[in-house]
C-alpha positions as CSV (number, residue, x, y, z in Angstrom):
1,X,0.0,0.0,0.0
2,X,1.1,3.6,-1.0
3,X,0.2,6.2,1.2
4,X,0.9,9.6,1.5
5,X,1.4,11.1,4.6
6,X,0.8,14.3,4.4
7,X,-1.7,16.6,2.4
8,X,-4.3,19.2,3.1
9,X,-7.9,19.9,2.1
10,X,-10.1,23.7,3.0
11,X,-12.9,24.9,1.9
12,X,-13.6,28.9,1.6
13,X,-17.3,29.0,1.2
14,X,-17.0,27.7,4.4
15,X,-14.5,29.7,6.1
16,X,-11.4,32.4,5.5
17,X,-8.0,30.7,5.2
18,X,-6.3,33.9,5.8
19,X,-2.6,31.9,5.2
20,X,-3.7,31.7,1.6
21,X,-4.2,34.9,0.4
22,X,-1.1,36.0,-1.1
23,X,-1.2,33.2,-3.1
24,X,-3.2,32.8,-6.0
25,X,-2.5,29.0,-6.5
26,X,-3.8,28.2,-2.9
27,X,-6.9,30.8,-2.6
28,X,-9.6,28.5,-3.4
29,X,-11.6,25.9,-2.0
30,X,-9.4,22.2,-2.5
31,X,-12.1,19.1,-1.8
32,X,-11.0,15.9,-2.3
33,X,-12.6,15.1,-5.5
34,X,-9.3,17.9,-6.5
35,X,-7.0,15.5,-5.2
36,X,-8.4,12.0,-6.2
37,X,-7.5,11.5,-9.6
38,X,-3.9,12.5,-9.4
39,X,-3.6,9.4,-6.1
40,X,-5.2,7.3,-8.7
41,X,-3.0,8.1,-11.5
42,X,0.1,7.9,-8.9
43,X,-1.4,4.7,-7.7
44,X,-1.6,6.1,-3.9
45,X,-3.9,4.2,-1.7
46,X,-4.3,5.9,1.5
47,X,-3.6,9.8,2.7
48,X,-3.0,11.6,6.4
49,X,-4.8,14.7,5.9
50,X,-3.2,17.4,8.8
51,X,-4.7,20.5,10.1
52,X,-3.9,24.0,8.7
53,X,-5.2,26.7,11.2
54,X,-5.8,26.4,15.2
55,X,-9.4,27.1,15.1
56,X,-11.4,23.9,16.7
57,X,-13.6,23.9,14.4
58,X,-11.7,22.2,11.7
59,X,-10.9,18.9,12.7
60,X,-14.4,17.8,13.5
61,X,-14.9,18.8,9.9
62,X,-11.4,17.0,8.7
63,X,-12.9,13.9,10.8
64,X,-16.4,13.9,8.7
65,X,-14.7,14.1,5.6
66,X,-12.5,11.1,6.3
67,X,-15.8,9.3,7.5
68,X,-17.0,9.5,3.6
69,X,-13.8,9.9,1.5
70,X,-12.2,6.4,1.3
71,X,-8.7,7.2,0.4
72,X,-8.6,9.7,3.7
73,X,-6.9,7.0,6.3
74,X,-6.2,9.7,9.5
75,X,-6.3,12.8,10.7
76,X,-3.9,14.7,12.1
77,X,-5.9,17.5,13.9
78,X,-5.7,20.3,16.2
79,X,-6.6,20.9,19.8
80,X,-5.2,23.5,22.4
81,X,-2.6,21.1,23.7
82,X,-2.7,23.6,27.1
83,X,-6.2,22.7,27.8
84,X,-5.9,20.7,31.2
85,X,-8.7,19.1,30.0
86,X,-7.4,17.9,27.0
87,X,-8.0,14.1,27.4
88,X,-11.7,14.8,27.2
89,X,-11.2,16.3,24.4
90,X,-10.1,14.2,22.8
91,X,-12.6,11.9,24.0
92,X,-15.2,14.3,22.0
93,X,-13.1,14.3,18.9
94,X,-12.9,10.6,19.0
95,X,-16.7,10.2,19.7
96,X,-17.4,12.3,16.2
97,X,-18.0,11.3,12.7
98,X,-14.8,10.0,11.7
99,X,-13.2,10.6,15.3
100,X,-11.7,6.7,14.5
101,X,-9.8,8.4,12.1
102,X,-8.1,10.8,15.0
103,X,-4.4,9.8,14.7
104,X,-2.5,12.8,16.1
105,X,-2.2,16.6,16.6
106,X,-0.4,19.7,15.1
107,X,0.3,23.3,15.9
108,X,2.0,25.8,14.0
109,X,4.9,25.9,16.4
110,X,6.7,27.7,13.3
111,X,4.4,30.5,14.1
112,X,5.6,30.7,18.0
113,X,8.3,33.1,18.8
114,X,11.7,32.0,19.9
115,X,11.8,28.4,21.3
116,X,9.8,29.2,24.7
117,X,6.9,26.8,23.5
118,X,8.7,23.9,23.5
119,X,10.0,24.3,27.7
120,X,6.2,25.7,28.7
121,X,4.9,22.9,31.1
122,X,1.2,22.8,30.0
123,X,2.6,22.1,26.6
124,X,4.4,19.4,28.0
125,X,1.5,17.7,30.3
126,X,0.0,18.1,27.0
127,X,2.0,16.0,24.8
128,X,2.0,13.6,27.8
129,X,-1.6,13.7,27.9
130,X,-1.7,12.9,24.0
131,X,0.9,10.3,24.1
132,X,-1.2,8.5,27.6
133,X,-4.0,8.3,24.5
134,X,-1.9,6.4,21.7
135,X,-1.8,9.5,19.3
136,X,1.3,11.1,18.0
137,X,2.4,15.0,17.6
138,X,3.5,16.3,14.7
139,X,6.2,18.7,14.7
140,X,5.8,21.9,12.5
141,X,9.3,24.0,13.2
142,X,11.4,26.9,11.8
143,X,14.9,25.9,11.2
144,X,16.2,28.0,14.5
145,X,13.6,25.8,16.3
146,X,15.1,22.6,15.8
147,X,17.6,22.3,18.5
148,X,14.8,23.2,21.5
149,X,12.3,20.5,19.4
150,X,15.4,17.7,19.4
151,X,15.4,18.7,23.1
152,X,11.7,18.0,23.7
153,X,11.5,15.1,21.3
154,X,14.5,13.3,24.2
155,X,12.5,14.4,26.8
156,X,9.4,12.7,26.4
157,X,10.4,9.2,25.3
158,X,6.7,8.3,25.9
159,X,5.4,10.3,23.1
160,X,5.3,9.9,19.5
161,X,6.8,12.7,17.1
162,X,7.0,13.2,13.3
163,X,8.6,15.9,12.2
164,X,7.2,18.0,9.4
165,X,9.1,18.8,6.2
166,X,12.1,17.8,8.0
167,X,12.3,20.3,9.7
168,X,11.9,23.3,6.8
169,X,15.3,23.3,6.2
170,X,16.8,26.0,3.8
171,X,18.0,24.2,0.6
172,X,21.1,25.0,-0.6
173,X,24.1,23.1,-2.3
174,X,24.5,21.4,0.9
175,X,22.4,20.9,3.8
176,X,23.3,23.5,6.9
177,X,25.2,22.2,9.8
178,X,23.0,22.8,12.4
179,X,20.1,20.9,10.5
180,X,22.8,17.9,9.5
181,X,23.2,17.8,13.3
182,X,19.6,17.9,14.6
183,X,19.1,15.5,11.8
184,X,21.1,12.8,13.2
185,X,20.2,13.9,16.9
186,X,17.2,12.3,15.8
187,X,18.7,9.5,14.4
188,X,19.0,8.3,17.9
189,X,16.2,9.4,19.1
190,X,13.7,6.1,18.4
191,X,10.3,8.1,19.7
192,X,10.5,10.1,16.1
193,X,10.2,10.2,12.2
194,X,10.6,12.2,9.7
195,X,8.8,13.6,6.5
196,X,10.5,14.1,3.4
197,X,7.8,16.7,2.5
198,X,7.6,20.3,1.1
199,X,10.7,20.7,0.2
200,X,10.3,20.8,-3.5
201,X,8.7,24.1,-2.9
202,X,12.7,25.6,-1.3
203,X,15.0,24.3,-4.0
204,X,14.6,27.4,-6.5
205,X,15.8,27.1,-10.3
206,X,18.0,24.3,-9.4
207,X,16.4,20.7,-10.3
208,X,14.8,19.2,-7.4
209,X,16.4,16.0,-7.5
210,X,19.7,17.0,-7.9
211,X,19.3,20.2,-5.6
212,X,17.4,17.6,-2.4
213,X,19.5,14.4,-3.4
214,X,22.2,15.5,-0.5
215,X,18.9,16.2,2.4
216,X,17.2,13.1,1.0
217,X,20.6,11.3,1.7
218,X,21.2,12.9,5.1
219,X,17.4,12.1,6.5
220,X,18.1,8.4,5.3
221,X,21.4,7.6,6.9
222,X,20.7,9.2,10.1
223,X,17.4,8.0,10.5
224,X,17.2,4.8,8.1
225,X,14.4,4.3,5.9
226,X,12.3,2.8,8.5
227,X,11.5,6.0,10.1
228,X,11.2,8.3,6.7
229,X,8.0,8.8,5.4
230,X,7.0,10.4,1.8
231,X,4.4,13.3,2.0
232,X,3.2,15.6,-0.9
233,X,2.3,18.2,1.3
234,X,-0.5,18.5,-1.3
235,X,-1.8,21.3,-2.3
236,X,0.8,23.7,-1.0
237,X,3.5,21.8,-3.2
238,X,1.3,23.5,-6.2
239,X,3.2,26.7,-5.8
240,X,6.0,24.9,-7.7
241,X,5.2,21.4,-8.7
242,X,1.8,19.1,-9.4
243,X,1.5,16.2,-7.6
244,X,2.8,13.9,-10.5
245,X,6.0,15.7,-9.8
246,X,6.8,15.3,-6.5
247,X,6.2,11.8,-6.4
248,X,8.7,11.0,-9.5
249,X,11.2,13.1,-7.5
250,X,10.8,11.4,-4.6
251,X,10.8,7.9,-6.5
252,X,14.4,8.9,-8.0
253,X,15.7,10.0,-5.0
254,X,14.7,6.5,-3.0
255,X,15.7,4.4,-6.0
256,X,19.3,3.6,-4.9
257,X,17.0,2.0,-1.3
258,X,16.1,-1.9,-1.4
259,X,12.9,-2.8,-3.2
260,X,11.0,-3.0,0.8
261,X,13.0,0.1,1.8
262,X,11.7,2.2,-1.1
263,X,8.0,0.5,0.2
264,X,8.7,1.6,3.1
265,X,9.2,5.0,2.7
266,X,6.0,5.3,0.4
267,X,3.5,3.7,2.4
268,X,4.0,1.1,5.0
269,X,6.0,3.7,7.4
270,X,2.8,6.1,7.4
271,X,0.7,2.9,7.9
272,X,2.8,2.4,11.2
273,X,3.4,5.5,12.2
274,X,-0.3,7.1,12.1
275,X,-2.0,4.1,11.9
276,X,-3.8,4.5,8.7
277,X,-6.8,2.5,8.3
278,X,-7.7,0.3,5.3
């Protein structure tokens, strides 16, 4: 099975996506009948569909659409991991249409200043309070964030991570130092994976493959491709490439990988990771 593990849907008739408006490409409503006929075509199975705004009325409406779109296999929501009521709260989510599809939270930690977030102990009781329920946490960072989230990733061994986009690193010809070292901080770290996702959307005139081979390479050795999973970070990657695109990118850059490696990577790692349902 093929999955992706990591796309988006919104509606505007239904509510403002302020995030989008600068951008022509991504103001406008994407349903999944946009979507569904480029996974065919790409012979993807299964997709994580994750939050894109804190407001709590989205994932009760990501969870219905996962209840009647087949090829939605979990939700990554969002909830106000501070609530000291959070386990009930989940509860709820889990108790909505589709809440068996509730695999895991998100917030825009990118949008936090500095690195306080990540030390704040409600946060942490939190992600306790998530991993005490079986979901994961993903992990949406700025590059100067990644040192406080290796930090918090080590200190709760009891929760499951996956960080986002790798981390956003900056591409250039080769990958920073500081992400090369968070990288394989997490390498040893076995409470985390890692998405090779949105990245296409950073590497500039220079050919994707070639430019995201050396980043590809990096998240694979220090991690191993048990704990690397593809996402198209659909439709967000539409600023630069359709969804044909990033997957024969990402196929060329996993081809040196073992035949179950390379499987691995494009399906049965999400399947494990999030728990994607048939």
């Amino acid at each position: 099975m093929r999955i992706d593990a990591h796309f988006h849907l919104w509606d505007l008739d239904r509510h403002e996506h302020a995030w989008t408006r600068e951008s022509p490409v991504l103001h406008r409503s994407y349903h999944p009948a946009d979507l569904r006929p480029a996974l065919a075509a790409a012979g993807v199975d299964r997709a994580v569909l994750v939050q894109t705004v804190p407001e709590p009325w989205e994932t009760p409406e990501l969870l219905a659409l996962a209840e009647e779109e087949e090829f939605i296999g979990a939700v990554v929501g969002w909830s106000d991991l501070t609530d000291p009521d959070l386990p009930a709260a989940l509860d709820r989510l889990r108790g909505r249409p589709g809440g068996r599809f509730l695999t895991g939270l998100r917030h825009n930690v990118q949008d936090e200043p500095g690195t306080a977030w990540f030390t704040r102990p409600e946060v942490r009781q939190g992600l306790r309070a998530l991993g005490a329920a079986g979901l994961a946490y993903d992990l949406l960072v700025r590059p100067d964030q990644l040192t406080a989230a290796v930090a918090l990733v080590r200190a709760l061994p009891d929760v499951r991570f996956v960080l986002d986009h790798a981390g956003n690193p900056v591409i250039g010809p080769r990958p920073a130092p500081g992400w090369t070292a968070a990288m394989t901080a997490l390498g040893e770290l076995p409470n985390v994976a890692v998405k090779f996702s949105g990245l296409l959307t950073r590497t500039g005139e220079t050919g994707p493959a070639t430019a995201l081979a050396p980043y590809a390479a990096t998240l694979l050795g220090a991690l191993g491709p048990r704990r690397v999973l593809f996402g198209s970070d659909w439709p967000v990657c539409r600023l630069t490439a359709e969804y044909d695109e990033i997957l024969a990118v990402t196929e060329e850059l996993l081809a040196p990988l073992a035949p179950a490696d390379r499987a691995a990577v494009l399906g049965t790692n999400a399947a494990a990771w999030y728990a994607v349902r048939d």
